[in-house]
KEKE-881486 format. One record per residue: residue in one letter; x, y, z of N, C-alpha, C in turn. Coordinates in pm, whole numbers. Layout:
N
a; X; Y; Z; X; Y; Z; X; Y; Z $
...
//
This chain:
150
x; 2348; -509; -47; 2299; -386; 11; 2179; -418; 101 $
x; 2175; -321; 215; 2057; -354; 312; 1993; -229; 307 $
x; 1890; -235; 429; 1800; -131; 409; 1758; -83; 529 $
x; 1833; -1; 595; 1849; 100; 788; 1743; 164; 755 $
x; 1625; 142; 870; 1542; 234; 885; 1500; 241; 1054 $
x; 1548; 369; 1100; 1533; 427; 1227; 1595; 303; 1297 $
x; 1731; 277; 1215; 1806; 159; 1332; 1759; 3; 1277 $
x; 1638; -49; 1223; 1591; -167; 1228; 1628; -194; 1077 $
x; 1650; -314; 1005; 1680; -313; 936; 1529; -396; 820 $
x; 1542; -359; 746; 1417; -384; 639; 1430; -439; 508 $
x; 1316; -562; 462; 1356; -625; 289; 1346; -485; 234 $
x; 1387; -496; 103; 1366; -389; 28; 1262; -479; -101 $
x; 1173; -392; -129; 1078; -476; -195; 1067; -424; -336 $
x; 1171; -319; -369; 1196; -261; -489; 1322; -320; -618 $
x; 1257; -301; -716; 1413; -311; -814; 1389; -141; -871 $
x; 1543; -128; -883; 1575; -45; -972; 1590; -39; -1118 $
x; 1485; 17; -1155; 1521; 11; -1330; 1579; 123; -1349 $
x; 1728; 82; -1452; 1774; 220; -1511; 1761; 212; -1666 $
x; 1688; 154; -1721; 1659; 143; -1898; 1491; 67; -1912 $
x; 1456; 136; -2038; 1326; 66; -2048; 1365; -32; -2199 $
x; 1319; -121; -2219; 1317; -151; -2379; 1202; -96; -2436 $
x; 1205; -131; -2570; 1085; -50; -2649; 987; -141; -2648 $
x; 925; -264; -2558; 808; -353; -2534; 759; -245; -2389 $
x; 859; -204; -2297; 821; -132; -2185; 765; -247; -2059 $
x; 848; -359; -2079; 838; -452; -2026; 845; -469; -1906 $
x; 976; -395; -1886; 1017; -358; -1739; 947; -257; -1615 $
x; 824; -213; -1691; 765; -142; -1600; 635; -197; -1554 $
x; 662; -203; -1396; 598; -300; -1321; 606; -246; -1177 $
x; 489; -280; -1108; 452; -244; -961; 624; -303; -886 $
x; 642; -192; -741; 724; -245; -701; 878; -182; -810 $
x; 891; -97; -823; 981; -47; -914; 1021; 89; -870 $
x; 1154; 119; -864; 1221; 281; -896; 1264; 294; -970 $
x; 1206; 397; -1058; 1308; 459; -1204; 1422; 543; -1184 $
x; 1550; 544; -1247; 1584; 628; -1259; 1510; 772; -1321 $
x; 1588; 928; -1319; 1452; 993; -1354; 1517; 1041; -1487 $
x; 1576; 980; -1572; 1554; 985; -1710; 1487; 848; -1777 $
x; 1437; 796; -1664; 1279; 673; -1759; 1201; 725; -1733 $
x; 1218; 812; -1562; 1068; 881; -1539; 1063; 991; -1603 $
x; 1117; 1036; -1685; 1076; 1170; -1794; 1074; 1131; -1924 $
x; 1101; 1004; -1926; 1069; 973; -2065; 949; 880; -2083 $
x; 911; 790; -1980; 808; 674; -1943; 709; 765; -1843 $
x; 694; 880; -1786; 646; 877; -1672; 490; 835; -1696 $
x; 425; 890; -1817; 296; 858; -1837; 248; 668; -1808 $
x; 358; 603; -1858; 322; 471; -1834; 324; 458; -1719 $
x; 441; 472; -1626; 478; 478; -1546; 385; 461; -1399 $
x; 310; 540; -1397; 245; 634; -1301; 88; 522; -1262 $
x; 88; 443; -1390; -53; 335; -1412; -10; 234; -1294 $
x; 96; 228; -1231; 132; 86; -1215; 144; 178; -991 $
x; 115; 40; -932; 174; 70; -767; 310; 51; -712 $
x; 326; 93; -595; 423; 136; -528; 524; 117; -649 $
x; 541; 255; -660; 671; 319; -771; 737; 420; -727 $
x; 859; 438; -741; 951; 544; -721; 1050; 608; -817 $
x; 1115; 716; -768; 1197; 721; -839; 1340; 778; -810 $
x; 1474; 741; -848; 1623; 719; -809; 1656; 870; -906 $
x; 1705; 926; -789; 1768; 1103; -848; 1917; 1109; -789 $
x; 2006; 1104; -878; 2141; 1122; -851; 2160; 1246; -821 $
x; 2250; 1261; -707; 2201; 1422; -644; 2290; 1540; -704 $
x; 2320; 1496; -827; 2372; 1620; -952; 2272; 1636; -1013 $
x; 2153; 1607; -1024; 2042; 1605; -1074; 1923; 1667; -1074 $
x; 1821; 1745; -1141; 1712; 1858; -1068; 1644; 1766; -1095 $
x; 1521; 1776; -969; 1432; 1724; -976; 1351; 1818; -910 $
x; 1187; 1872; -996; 1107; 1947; -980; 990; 1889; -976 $
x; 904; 1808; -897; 826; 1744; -930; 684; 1780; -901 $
x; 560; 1780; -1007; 476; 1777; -959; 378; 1771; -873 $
x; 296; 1818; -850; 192; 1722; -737; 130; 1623; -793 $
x; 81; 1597; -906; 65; 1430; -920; 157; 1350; -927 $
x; 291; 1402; -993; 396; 1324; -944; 425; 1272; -841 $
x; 411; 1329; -696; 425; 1312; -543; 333; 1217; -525 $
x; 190; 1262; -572; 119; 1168; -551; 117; 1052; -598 $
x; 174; 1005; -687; 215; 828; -726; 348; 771; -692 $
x; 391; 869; -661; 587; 823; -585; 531; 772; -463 $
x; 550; 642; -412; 577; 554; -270; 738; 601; -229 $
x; 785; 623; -296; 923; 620; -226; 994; 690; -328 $
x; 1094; 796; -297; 1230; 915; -361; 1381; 855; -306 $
x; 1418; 774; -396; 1574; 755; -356; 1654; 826; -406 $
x; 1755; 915; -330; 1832; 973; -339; 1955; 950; -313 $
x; 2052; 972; -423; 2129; 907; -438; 2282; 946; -451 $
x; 2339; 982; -316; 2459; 1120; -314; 2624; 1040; -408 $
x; 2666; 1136; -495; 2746; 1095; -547; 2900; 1130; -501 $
x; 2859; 1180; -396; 3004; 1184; -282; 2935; 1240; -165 $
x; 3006; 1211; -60; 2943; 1202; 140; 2931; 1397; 133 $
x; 3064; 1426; 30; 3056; 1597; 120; 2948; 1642; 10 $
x; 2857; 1593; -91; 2743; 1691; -140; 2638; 1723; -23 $
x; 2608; 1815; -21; 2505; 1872; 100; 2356; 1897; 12 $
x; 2340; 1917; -132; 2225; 1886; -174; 2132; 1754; -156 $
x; 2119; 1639; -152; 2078; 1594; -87; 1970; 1595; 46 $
x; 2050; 1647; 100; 2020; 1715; 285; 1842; 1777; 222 $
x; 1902; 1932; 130; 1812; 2002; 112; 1715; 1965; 28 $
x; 1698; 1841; -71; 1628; 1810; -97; 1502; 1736; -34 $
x; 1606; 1666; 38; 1486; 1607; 145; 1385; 1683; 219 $
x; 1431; 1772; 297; 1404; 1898; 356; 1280; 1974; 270 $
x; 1344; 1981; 158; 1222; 2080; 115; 1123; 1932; 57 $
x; 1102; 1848; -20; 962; 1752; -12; 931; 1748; 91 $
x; 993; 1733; 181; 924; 1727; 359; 835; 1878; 371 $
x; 872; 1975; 346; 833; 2093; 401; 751; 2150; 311 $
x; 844; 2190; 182; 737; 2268; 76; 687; 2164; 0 $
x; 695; 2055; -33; 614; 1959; -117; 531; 1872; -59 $
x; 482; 1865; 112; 393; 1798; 203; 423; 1611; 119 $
x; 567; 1620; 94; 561; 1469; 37; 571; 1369; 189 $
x; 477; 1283; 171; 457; 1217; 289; 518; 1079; 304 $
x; 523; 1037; 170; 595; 822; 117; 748; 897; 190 $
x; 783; 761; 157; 923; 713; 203; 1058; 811; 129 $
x; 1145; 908; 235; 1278; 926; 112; 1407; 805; 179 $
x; 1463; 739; 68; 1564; 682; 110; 1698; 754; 47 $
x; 1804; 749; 127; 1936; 778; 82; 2051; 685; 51 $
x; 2131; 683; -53; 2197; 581; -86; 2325; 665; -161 $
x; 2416; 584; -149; 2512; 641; -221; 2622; 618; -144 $
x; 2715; 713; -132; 2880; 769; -101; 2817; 812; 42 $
x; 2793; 735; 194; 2729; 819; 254; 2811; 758; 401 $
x; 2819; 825; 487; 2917; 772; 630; 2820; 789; 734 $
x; 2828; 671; 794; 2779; 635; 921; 2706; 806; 991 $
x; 2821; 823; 1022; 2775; 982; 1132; 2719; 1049; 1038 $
x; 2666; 1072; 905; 2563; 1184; 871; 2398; 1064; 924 $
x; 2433; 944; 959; 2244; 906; 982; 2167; 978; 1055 $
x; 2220; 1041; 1176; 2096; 1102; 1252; 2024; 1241; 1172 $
x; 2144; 1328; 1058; 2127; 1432; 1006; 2016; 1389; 915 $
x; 2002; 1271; 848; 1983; 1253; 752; 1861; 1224; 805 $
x; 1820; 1159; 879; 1681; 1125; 960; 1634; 1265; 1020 $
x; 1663; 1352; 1038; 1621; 1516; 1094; 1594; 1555; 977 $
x; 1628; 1553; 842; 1634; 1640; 731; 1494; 1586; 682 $
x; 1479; 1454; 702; 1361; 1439; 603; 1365; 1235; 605 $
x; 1478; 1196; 572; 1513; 1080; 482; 1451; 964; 605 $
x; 1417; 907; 565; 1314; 802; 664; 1381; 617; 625 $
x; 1496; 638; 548; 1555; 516; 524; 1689; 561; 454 $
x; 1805; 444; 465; 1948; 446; 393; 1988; 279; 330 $
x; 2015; 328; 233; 2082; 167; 170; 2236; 164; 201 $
x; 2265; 103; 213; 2449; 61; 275; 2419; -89; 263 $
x; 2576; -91; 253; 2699; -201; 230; 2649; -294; 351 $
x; 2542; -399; 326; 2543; -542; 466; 2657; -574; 557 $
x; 2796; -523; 517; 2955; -546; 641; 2986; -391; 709 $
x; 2846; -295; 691; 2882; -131; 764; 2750; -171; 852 $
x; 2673; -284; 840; 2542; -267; 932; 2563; -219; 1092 $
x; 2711; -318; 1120; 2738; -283; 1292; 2772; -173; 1330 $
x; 2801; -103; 1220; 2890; 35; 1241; 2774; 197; 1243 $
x; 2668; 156; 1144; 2577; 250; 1149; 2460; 201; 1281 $
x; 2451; 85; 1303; 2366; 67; 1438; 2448; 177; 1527 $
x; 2594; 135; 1547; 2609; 195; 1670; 2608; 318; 1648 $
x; 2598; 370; 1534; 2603; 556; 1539; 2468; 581; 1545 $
x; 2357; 447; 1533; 2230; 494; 1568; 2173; 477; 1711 $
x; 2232; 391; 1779; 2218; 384; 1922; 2280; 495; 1977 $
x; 2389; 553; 1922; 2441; 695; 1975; 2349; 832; 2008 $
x; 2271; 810; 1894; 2198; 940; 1804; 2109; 987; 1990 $
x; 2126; 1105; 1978; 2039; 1141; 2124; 1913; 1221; 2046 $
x; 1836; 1215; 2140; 1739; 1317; 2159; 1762; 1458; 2140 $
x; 1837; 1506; 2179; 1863; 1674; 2244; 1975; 1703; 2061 $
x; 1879; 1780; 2039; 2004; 1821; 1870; 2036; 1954; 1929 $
x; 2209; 2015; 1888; 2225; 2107; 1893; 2201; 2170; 1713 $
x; 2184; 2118; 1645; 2188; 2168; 1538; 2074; 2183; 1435 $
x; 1958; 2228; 1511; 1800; 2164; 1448; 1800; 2171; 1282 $
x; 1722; 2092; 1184; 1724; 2095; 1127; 1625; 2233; 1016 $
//
């Protein structure tokens, strides 16, 4: 997996944890939780830098303002291309939650939603390293002029 942002491509400097053990070993700077560690760990959680957290987009997520404020980065994570929640999640941390860190999108996701997905909010996408040529060119496509503002 790689890491498209506004076309350029980027390390990803995160692991994903989806389990904690009971030492809580695994929680460490440089980390996204899934958000059943971050509702069960979040207090530990929150001690440590650049942390995030991975929301499968069947999933509510209501988050705090200190929450926002220790999230570096919200990966979101669509569990098929036609869910449109997603979209609106982004949208509203952008708007009603003044969340300012990084949202990335990952999942079940096709080339032609990137420019939507960059209007909505999402400031990065994880994809498959053999779709890289295919989402460049739908990002060299992407114009200026939207008929469809977000």
């Amino acid at each position: 997996m790689i890491i498209l942002k506004k076309g350029v491509e980027e390390k990803c400097i995160y692991r994903v944890i989806k389990t904690i053990s009971k030492d809580k070993k695994e929680i460490s700077n440089n980390s996204i939780f899934n958000l059943d560690v971050w509702n069960t760990f979040r207090e530990d959680i929150i001690k440590f830098k650049n942390i995030g957290i991975f929301i499968d987009s069947n999933q509510n997520f209501d988050p705090s303002f200190e929450d926002l404020e220790s999230l570096k980065i919200i990966q979101i994570n669509f569990l098929t291309f036609k869910d449109g929640r997603p979209f609106s999640l982004a949208k509203n941390l952008r708007r009603k939650n003044s969340f300012k860190n990084e949202i990335r999108a990952s999942g079940h996701l096709l080339p032609d939603q990137y420019g939507f997905l960059l209007r909505c909010g999402f400031d990065s996408v994880e994809i498959k390293k053999d779709s890289k040529s295919l989402w460049l060119k739908v990002w060299e496509l992407e114009s200026d002029e939207k008929y469809q503002p977000f």
